[in-house]
C-alpha positions in Angstrom: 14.4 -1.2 -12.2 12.4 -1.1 -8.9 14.5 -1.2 -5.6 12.4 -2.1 -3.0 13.1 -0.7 0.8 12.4 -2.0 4.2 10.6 1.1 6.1 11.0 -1.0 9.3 12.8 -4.1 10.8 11.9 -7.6 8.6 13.1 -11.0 8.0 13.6 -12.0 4.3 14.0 -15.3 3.4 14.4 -16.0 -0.3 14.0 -19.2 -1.9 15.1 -20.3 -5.6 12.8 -21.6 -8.2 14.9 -24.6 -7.5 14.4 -24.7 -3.9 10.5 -24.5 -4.2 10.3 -27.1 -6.8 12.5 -29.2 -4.6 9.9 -28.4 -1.2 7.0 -29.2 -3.4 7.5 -32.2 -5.0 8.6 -33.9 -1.5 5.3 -32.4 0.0 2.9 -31.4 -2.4 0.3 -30.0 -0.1 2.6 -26.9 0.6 1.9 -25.3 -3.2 -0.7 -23.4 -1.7 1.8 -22.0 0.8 3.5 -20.4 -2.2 0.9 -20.1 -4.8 -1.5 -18.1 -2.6 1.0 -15.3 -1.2 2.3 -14.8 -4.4 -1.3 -14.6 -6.0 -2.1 -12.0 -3.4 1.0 -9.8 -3.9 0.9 -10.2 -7.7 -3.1 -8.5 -7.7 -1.1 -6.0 -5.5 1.2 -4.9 -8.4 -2.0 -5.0 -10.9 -3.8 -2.7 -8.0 -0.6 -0.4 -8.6 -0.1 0.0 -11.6 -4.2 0.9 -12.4 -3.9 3.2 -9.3 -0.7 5.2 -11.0 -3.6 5.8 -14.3 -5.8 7.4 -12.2 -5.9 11.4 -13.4 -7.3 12.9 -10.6 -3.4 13.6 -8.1 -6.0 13.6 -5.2 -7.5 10.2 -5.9 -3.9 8.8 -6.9 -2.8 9.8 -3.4 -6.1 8.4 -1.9 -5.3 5.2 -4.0 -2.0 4.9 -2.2 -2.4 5.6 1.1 -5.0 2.9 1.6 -2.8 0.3 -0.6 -0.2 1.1 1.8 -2.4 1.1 4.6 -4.0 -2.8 3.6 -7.5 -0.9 2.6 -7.5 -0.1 -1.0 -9.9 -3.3 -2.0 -11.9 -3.5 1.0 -11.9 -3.1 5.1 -8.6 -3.3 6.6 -7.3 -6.5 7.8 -7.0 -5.9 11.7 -7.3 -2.1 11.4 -9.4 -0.6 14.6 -10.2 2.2 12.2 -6.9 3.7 12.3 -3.8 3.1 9.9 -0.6 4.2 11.0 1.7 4.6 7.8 5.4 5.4 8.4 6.1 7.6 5.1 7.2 11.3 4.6 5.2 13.4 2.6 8.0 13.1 0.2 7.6 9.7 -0.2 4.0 9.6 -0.7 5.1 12.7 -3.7 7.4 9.6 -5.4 4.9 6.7 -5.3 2.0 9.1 -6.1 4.4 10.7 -9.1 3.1 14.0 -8.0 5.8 17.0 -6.8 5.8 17.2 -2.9 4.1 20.6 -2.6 1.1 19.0 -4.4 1.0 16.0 -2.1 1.6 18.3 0.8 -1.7 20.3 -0.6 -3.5 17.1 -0.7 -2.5 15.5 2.5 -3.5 18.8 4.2 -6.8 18.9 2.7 -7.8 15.3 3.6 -6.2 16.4 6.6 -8.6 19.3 6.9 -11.6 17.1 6.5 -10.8 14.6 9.2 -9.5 11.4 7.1 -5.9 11.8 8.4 -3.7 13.0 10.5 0.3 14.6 9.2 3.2 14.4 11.0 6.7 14.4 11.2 7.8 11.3 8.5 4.3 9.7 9.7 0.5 9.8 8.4 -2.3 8.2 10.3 -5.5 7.0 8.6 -8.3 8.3 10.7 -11.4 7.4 8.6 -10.9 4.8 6.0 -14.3 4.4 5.0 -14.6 8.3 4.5 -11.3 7.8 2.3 -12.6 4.9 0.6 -16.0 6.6 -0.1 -13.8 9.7 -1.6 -12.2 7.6 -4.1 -15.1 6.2 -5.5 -16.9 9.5 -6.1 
């Protein structure tokens, strides 16, 4: 069981199977208003789950600092070269299934080599294409 968790403020609208089929079938057009989303989050969740088999901890943490940041499968959307992600190192540990002292070795080396910044409960991408490139090696 997954319990997602808003980091900050959101709306959430939810909308039953019901509901959609009801919306659709008056105006058939708006499929694409749900199809397309959910086609985008859904290649998301496949991104995930291949990044988690990754063996390497460093590229796993790579992995998910750009999905979090909108820059794991290309530039990011609106990004002026820096990502602001609000998540604690400890955080990062959980979704990178990796103890904290090893992400915090990690995040200090990329640190080190000018990719990101650390702070308090905070990371900053500071060269995505670096990170990007690091992956792929």
């Amino acid at each position: 069981m997954v319990t997602p968790i808003a980091t900050e403020c959101c709306d959430l609208l939810f909308l039953s199977r019901a509901a959609i089929h009801e919306i659709v079938r008056i105006e058939p057009r708006f499929w694409s208003l749900f199809l397309i989303p959910q086609q985008n989050l859904f290649e998301l969740a496949v991104l995930a789950v291949a990044d988690t088999m990754l063996p390497s901890h460093l590229k796993r943490l790579i992995a998910t600092l750009l999905r979090l940041g909108g820059a794991r499968s290309g530039p990011a959307k609106d990004a002026p070269g820096r990502i602001d992600l609000a998540f604690s190192q400890e955080e990062i540990a959980v979704m990178t299934n990796v103890t904290r002292p090893t992400a915090g070795r990690a995040l200090r080396r990329l640190a080190a080599n000018g990719l990101i910044e650390v702070g308090y409960g905070r990371l900053t991408l500071t060269n995505i294409v670096g990170l990007q490139a690091l992956l792929e090696e």
